[in-house]
C-alpha atoms as a printed R data frame, in Angstrom:
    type eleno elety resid chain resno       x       y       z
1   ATOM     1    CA   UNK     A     1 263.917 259.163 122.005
2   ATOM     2    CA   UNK     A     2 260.960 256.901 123.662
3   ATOM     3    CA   UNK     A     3 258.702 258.094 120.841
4   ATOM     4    CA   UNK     A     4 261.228 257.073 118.153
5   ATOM     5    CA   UNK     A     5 261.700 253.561 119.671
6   ATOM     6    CA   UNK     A     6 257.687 253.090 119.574
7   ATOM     7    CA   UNK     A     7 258.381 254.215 116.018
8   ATOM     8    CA   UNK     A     8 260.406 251.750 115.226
9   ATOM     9    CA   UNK     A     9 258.575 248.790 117.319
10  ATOM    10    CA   UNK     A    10 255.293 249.739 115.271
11  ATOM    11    CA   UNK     A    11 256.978 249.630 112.147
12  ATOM    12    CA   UNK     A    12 258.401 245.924 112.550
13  ATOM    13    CA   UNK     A    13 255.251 244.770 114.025
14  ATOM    14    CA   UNK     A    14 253.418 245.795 111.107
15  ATOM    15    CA   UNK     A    15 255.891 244.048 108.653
16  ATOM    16    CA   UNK     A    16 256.760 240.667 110.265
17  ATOM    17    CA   UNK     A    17 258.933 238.488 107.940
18  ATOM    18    CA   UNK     A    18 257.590 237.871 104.231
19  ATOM    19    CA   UNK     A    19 256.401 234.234 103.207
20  ATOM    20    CA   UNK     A    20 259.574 233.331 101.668
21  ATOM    21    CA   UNK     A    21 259.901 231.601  98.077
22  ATOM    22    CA   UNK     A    22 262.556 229.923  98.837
23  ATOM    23    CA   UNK     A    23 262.509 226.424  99.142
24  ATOM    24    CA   UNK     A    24 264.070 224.581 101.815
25  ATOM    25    CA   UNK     A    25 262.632 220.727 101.457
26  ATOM    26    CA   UNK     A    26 265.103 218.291 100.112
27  ATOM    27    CA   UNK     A    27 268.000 220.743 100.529
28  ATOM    28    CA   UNK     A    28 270.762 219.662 103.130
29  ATOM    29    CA   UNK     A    29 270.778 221.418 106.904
30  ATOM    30    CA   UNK     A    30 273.921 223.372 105.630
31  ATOM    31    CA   UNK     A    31 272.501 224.417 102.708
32  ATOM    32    CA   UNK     A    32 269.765 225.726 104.754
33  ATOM    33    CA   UNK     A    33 271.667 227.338 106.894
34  ATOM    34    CA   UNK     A    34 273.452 229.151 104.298
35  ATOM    35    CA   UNK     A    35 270.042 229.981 102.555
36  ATOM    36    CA   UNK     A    36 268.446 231.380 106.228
37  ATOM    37    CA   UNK     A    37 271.541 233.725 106.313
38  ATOM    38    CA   UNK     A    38 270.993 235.054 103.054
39  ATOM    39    CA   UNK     A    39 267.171 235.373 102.812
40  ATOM    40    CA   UNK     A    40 265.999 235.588 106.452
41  ATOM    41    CA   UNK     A    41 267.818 237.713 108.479
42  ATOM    42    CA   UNK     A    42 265.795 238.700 110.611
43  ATOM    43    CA   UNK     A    43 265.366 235.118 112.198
44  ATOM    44    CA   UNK     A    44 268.570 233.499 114.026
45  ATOM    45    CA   UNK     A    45 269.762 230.519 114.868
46  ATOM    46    CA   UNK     A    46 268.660 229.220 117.977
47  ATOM    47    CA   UNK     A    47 271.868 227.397 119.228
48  ATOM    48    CA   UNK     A    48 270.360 227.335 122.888
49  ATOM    49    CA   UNK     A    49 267.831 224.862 122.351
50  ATOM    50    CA   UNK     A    50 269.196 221.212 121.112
51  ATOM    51    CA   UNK     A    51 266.824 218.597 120.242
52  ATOM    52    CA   UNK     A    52 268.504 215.336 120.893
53  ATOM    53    CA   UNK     A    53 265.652 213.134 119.921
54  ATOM    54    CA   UNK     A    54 264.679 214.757 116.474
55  ATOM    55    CA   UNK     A    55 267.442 216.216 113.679
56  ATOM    56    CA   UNK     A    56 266.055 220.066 114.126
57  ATOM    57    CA   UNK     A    57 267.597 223.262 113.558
58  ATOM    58    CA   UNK     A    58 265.285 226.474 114.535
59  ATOM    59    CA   UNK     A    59 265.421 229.850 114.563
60  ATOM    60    CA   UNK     A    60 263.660 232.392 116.296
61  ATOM    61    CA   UNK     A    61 262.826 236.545 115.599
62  ATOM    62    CA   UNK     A    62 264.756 239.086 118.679
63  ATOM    63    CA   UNK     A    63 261.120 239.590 119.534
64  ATOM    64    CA   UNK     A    64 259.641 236.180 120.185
65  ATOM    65    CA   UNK     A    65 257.275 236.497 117.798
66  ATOM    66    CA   UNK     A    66 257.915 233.670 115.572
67  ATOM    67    CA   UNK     A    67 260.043 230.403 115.248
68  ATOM    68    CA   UNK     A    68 260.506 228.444 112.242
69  ATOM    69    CA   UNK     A    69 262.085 224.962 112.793
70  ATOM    70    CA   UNK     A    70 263.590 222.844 110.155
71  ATOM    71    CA   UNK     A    71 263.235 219.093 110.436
72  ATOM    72    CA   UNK     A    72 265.964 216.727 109.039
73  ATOM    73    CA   UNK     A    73 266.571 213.411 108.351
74  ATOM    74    CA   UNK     A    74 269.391 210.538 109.732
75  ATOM    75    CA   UNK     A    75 271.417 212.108 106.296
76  ATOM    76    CA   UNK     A    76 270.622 215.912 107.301
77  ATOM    77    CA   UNK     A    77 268.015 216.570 104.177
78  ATOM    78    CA   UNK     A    78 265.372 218.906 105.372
79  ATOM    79    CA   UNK     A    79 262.162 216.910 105.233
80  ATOM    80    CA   UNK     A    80 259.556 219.793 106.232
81  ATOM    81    CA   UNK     A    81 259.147 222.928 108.059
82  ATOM    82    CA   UNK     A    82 256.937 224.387 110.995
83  ATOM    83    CA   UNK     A    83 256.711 227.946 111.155
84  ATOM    84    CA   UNK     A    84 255.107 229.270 114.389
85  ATOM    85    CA   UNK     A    85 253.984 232.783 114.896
86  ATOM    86    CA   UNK     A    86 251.988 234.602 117.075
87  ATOM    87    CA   UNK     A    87 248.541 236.086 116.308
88  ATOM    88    CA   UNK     A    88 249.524 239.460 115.783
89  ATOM    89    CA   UNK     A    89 251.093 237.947 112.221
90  ATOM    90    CA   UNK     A    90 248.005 236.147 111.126
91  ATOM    91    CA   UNK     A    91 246.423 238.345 108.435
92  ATOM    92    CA   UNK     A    92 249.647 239.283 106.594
93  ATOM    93    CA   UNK     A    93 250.625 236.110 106.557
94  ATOM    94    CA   UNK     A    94 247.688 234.779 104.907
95  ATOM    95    CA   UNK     A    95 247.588 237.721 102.313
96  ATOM    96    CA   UNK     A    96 250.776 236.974 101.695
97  ATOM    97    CA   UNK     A    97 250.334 233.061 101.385
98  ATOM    98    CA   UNK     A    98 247.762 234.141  99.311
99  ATOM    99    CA   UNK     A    99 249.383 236.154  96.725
100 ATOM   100    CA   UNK     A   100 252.382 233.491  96.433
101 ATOM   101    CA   UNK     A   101 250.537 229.971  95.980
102 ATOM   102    CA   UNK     A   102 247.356 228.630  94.873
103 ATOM   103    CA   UNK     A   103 244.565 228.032  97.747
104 ATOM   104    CA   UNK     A   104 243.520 224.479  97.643
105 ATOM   105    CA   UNK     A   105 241.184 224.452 100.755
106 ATOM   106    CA   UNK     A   106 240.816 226.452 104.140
107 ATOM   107    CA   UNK     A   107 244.033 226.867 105.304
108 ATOM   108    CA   UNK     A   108 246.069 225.263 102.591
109 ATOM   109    CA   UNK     A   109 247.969 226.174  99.846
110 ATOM   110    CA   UNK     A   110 249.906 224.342  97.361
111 ATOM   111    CA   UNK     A   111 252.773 224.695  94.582
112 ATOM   112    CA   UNK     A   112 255.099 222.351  92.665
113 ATOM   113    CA   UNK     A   113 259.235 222.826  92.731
114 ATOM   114    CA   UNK     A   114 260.709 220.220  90.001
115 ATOM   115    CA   UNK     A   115 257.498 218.992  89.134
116 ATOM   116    CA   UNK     A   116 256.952 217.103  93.052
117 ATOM   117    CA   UNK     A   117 253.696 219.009  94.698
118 ATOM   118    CA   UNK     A   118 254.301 220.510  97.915
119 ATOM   119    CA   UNK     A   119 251.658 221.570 100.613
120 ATOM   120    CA   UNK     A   120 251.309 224.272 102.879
121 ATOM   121    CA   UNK     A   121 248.964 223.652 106.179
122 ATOM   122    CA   UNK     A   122 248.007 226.680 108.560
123 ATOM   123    CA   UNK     A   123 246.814 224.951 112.470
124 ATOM   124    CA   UNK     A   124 245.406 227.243 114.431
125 ATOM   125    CA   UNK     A   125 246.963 226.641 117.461
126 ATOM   126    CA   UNK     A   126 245.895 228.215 121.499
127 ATOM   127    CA   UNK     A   127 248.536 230.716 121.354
128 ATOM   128    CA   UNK     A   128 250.047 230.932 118.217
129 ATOM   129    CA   UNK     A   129 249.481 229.488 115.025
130 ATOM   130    CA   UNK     A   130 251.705 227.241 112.824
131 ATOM   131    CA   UNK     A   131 252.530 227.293 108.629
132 ATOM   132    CA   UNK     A   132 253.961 223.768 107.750
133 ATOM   133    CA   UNK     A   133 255.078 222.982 104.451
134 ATOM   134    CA   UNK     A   134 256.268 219.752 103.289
135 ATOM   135    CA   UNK     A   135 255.873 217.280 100.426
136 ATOM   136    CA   UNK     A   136 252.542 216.443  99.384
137 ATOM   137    CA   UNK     A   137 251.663 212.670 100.350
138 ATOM   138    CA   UNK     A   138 250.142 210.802  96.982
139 ATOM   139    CA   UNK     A   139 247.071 208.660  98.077
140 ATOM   140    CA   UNK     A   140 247.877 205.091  97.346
């Protein structure tokens, strides 16, 4: 039974959760919440942790391996995202960033929903490193 467990622990290691296409900026916090339960199962809400500063919502993985955290504004429209994940993630994530959007530099990718430009940032981080995507800023 032990060997069947490993089985099983390998197998999700080695297929973390997909890049997802769906797009969360702009939508409402229920909306995403909806969308999360639909498309992104294997995170869950994270009801434990309240932020009573900043208009989050986050969910986490059963394994600690990654958090993605949704921030909102004062009328609960998600303005970007910040995926965290640890190491372990890092090349499938990138082949997979890869093979969904355009590179525009090291660590950045970039695609357009209803024609407004949208960037993705990887930060390497000490322990873990973070995907945040959010609306391009225009240079003025």
């Amino acid at each position: 039974m032990k060997w069947f467990v490993n089985i099983l622990f390998v197998g999700f290691l080695a297929n973390p959760v997909q890049v997802t296409g769906q797009h969360f900026i702009g939508r409402h916090k229920v909306e995403v919440k909806e969308l999360m339960g639909q498309h992104m199962k294997e995170l869950y809400e994270d009801e434990n942790s309240v932020n009573r500063v900043y208009n989050t919502v986050k969910y986490i993985d059963r394994l600690g391996n990654q958090t993605l955290l949704f921030v909102f504004s004062k009328q609960d429209t998600c303005m970007y995202s910040k995926w965290m994940c640890d190491y372990t993630m890092l090349n499938s994530v990138i082949a997979q960033l890869n093979g969904k959007y355009p590179q525009s530099a090291e660590d950045t990718w970039t695609y357009d929903q209803d024609e407004q430009p949208y960037i993705i940032t990887l930060t390497a981080e000490d322990w873990y490193f973070t995907i945040t995507t959010r609306k391009e800023q225009k240079d003025r």
